[in-house]
C-alpha positions in Angstrom: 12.4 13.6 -32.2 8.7 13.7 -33.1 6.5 11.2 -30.3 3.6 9.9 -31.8 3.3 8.6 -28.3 4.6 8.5 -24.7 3.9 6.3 -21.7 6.4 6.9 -18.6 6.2 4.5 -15.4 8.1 5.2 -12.1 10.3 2.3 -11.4 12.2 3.5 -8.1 12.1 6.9 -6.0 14.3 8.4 -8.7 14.1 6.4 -11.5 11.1 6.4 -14.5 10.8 3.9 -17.0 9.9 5.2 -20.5 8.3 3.8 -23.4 8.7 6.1 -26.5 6.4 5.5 -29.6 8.6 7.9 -32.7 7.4 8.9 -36.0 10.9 7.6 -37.2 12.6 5.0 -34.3 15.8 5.6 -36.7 16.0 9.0 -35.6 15.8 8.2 -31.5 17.9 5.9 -32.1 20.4 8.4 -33.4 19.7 11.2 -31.2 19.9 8.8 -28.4 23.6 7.5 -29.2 24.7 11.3 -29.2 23.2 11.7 -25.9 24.8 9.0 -24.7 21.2 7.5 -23.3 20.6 3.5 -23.2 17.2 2.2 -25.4 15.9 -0.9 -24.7 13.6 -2.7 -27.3 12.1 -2.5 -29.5 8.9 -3.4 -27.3 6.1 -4.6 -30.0 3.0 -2.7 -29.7 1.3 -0.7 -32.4 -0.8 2.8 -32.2 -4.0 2.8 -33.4 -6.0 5.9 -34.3 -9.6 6.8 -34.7 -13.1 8.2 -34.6 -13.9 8.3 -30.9 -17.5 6.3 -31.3 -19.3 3.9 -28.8 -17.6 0.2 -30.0 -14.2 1.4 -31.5 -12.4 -0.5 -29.4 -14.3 -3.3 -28.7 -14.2 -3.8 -32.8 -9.9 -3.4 -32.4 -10.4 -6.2 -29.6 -12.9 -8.6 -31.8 -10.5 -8.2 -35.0 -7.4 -9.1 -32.7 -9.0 -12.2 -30.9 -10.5 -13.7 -34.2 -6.7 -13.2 -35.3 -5.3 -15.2 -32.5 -3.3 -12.1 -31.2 -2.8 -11.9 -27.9 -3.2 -8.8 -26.1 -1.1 -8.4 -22.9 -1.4 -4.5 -22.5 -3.2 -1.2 -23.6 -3.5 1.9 -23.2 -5.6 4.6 -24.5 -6.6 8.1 -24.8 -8.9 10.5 -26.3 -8.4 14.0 -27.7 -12.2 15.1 -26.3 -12.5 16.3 -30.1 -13.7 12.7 -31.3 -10.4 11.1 -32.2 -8.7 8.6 -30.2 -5.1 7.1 -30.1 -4.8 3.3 -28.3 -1.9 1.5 -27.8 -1.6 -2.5 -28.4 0.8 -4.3 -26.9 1.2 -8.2 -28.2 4.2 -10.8 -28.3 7.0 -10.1 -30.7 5.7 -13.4 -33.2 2.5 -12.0 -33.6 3.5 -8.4 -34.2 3.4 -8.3 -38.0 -0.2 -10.9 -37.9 -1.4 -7.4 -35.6 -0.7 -5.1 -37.6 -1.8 -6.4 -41.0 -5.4 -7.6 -38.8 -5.6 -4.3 -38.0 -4.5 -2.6 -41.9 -1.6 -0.9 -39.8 2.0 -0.5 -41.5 4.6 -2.8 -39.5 6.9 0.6 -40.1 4.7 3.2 -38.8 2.6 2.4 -35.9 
């Protein structure tokens, strides 16, 4: 399965909690049930990618809170190459408002 994006949190001494971003959820999905492993979700949050410049996500935040769209969680990275990927997380409801604000496809964050 191709990630677009990863995040892994320990919950417990042995346990981790995973949330997995795919380039096609159909597949995990798929691949999950022959493994016999449990998803939960989905979890609405979108992946943004960009030009690594002074502002870029301060204009993703603006775009967002003149949308209404509430922001609970984010994450973000950059590739030291001046590209950056940043992760969105918002309530289910305002999910689709998000990624249209932000001329993302619903399908393929």
């Amino acid at each position: 399965v191709n990630l677009l994006a990863f995040t892994a949190v320990p919950s417990g001494p042995d346990l981790a909690q995973f949330a997995l971003f795919p380039d096609d959820p159909s597949k995990l999905r798929a691949e999950a049930r022959a493994a016999n492993l449990k998803l939960e979700g989905p979890y609405h949050a979108l992946l943004v990618q960009g030009d690594d410049e002074l502002g870029a996500l301060a204009r993703i935040h603006e775009r967002l809170f003149e949308a209404a769209i509430d922001v609970y969680a984010s994450t973000g990275v950059t590739d030291g190459r001046g590209s950056f990927g940043y992760l969105v997380y918002m309530r289910e409801d305002q999910f689709e408002r998000a990624a249209e604000t932000l001329g993302l496809s619903p399908g393929h964050q």
